[in-house]
VEXDREN-2710 file (C-alpha; in Angstrom, 1 decimal):
% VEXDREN-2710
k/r/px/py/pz
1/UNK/1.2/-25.4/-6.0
2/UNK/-2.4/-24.3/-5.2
3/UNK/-1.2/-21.0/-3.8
4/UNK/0.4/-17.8/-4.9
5/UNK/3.0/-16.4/-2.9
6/UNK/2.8/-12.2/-2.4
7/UNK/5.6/-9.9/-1.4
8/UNK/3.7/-6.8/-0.5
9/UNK/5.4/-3.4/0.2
10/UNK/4.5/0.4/0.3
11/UNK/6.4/2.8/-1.5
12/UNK/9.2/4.5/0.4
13/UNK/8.8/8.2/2.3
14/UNK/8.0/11.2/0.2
15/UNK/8.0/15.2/1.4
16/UNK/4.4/14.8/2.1
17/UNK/4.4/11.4/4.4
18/UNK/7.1/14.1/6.1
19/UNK/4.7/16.7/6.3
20/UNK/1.7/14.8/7.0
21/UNK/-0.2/15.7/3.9
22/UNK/-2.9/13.4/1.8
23/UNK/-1.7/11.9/-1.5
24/UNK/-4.4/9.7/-2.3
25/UNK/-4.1/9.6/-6.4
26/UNK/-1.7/12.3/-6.0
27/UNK/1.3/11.3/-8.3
28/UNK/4.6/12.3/-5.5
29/UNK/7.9/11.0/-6.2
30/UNK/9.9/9.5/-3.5
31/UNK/11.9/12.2/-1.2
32/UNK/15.7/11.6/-0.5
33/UNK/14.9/9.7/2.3
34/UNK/12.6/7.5/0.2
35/UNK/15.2/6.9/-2.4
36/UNK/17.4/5.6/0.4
37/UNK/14.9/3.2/1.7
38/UNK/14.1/2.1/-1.9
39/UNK/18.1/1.6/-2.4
40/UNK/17.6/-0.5/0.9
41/UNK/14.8/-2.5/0.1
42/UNK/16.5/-3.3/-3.2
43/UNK/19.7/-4.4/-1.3
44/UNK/17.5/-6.9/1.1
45/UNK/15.5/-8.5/-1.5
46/UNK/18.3/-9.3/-4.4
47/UNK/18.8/-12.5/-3.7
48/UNK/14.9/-13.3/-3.7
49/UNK/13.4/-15.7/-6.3
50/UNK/10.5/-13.3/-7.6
51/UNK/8.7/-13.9/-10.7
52/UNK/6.7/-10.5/-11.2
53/UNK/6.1/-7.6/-9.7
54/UNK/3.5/-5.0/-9.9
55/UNK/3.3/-1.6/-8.9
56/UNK/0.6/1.2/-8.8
57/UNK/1.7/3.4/-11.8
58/UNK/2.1/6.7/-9.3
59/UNK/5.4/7.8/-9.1
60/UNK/6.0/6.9/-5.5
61/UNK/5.7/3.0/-5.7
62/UNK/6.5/2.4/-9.2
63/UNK/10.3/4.2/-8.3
64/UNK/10.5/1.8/-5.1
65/UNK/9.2/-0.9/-7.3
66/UNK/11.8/-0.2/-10.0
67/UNK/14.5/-0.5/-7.5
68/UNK/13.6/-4.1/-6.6
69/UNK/13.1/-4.8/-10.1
70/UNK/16.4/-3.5/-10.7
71/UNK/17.9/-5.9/-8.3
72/UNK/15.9/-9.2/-8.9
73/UNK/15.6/-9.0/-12.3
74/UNK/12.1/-9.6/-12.1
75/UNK/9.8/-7.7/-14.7
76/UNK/7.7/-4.8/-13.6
77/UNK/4.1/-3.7/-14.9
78/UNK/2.2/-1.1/-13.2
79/UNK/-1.5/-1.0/-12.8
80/UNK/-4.0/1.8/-12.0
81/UNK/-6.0/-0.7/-9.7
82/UNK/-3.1/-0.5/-7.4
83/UNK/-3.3/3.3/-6.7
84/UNK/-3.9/4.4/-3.4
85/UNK/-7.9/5.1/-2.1
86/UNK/-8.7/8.3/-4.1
87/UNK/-9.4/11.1/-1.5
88/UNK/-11.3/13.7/-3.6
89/UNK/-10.8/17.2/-2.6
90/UNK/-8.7/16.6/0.7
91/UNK/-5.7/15.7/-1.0
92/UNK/-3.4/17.9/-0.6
93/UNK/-4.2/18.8/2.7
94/UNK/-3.2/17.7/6.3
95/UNK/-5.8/16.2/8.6
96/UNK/-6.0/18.9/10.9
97/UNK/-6.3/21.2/7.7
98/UNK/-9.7/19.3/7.0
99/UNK/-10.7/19.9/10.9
100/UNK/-11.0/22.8/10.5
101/UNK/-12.8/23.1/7.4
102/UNK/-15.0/20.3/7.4
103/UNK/-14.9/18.7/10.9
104/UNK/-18.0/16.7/10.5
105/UNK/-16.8/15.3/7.1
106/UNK/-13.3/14.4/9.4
107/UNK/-14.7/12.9/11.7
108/UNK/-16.8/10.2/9.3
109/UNK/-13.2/9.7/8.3
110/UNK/-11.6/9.2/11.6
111/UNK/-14.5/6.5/12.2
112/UNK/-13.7/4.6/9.1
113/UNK/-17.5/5.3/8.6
114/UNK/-17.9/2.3/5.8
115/UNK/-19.9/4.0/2.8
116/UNK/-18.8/7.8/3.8
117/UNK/-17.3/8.9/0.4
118/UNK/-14.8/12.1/0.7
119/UNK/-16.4/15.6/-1.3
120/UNK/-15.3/15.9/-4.7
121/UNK/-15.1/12.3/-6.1
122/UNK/-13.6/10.8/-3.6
123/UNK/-13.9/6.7/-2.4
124/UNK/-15.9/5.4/-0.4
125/UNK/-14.0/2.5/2.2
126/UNK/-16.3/0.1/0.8
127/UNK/-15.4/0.9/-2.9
128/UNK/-12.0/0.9/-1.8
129/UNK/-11.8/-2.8/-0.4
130/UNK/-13.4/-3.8/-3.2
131/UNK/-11.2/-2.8/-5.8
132/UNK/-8.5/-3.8/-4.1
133/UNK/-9.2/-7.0/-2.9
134/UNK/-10.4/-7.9/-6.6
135/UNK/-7.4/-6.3/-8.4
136/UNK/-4.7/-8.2/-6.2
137/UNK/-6.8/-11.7/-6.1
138/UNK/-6.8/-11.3/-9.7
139/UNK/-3.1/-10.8/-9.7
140/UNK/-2.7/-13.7/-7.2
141/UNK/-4.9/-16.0/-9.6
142/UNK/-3.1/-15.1/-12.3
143/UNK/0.0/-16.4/-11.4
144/UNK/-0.8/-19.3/-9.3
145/UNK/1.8/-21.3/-7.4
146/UNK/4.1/-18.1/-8.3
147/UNK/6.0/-15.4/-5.9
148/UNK/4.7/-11.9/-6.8
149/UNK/5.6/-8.7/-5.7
150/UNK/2.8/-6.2/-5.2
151/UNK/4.4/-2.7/-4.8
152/UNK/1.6/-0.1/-3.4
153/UNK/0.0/2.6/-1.2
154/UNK/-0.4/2.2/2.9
155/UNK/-4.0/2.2/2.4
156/UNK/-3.7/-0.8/0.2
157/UNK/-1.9/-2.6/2.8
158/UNK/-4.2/-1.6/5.3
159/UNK/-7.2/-3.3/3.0
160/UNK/-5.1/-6.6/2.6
161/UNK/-3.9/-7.0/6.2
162/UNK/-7.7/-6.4/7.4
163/UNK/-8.7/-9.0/4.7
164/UNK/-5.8/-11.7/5.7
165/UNK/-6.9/-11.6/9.4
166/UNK/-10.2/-11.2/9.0
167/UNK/-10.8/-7.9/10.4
168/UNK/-13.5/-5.1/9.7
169/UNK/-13.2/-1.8/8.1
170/UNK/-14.2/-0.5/11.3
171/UNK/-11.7/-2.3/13.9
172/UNK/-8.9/0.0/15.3
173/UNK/-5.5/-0.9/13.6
174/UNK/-3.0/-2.1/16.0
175/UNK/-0.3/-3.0/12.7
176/UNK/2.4/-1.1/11.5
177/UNK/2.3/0.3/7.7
178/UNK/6.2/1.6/7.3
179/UNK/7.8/2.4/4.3
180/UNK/9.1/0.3/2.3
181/UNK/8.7/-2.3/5.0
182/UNK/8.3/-6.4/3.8
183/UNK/5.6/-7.6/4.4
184/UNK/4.2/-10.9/3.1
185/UNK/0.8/-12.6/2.3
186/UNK/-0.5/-15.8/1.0
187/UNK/-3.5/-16.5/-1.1
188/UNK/-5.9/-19.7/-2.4
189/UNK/-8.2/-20.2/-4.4
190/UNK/-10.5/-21.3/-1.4
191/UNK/-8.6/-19.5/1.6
192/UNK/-7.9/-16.2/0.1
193/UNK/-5.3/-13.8/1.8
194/UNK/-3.5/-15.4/4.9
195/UNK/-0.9/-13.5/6.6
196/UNK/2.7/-15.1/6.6
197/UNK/4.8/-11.7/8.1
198/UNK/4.5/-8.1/8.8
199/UNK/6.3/-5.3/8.9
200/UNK/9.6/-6.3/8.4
201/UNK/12.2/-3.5/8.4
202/UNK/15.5/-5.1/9.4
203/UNK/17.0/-3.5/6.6
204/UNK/15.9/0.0/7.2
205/UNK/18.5/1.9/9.9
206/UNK/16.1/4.5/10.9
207/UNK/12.5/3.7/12.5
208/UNK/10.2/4.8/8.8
209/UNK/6.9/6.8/9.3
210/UNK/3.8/5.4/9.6
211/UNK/1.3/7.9/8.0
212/UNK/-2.8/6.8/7.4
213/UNK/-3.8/8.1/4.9
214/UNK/-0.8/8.0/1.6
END
């Protein structure tokens, strides 16, 4: 087959998606509550045929990658490529912390401002898409005509949904980015990423947060 199926998820919760702090590169282990939805996750997907999976190497996804690994037997390798968009020196902090102490630099971030790249080493959007989209093409290439399971960061997702349909770095996001939600992607050679389904939580009791920037 001339396409490479991709299983896409973000990690489950942690304390900070719970306090609405920035993790960026980060490493934050799943909370109780993101143990839970890992467990879940696990539970919905053991009966799925999935060759590989990958995960970011922080804490957060490679333990929600581990539990799906777990379950499918499929083998797990983590990659730095994967890790969420690097933040510089407002992770740690909440949004409205960084209001209040650099509100112009907040609101470049609030506008997705392309090239605007956060103080203190941080990424630029464009850098970010670009790392991204390469790393998990390369993946798809890789492992042509093969289901893979891409275990990462909501910004990630964010990236390959706006890549699948087509959409700016600037467009308003109207899509959903839970935790440990399913959500799955197809890519060619010649196509790229094409969306196949989003946001799938039917195996998640309790509605999962939806935080921008972790």
């Amino acid at each position: 087959m001339n396409s490479t199926r991709i299983l896409l998820v973000r990690h489950g919760e942690t304390a900070w998606n719970a306090d609405g702090r920035v993790q960026g590169h980060i490493d934050i282990a799943l909370s109780a509550v993101g143990q839970v939805q890992a467990e879940r996750l696990a539970q919905a997907l053991r009966g799925e045929a999935i060759d590989v999976i990958y995960s970011s190497d922080l804490a957060r996804a490679q333990q929600t990658a581990q539990a799906v690994a777990g379950a499918t037997g499929a083998p797990l390798h983590t990659l730095v490529s994967l890790r969420e968009r690097h933040f510089g020196a407002f992770q740690g902090r909440s949004f409205a912390d960084i209001q209040a102490i650099a509100a112009d630099q907040a609101e470049r971030w609030r506008r997705r401002v392309p090239d605007w790249e956060p103080p203190g080493g941080g990424e630029s959007l464009l850098s970010f898409q670009e790392r991204i989209t390469q790393a998990v093409s390369a993946l798809a290439a890789e492992n042509m005509g093969k289901h893979i399971g891409v275990f990462t960061h909501g910004g990630v997702l964010d990236v390959l949904y706006r890549a699948a349909t087509r959409l700016g770095l600037q467009d308003a996001r109207t899509w959903q980015l839970g935790n440990a939600a399913i959500n799955r992607l197809l890519w060619t050679p010649d196509g790229g990423f094409a969306l196949v389904g989003w946001a799938d939580t039917f195996h998640l009791d309790e509605p999962t947060r939806d935080e921008r920037f972790t």
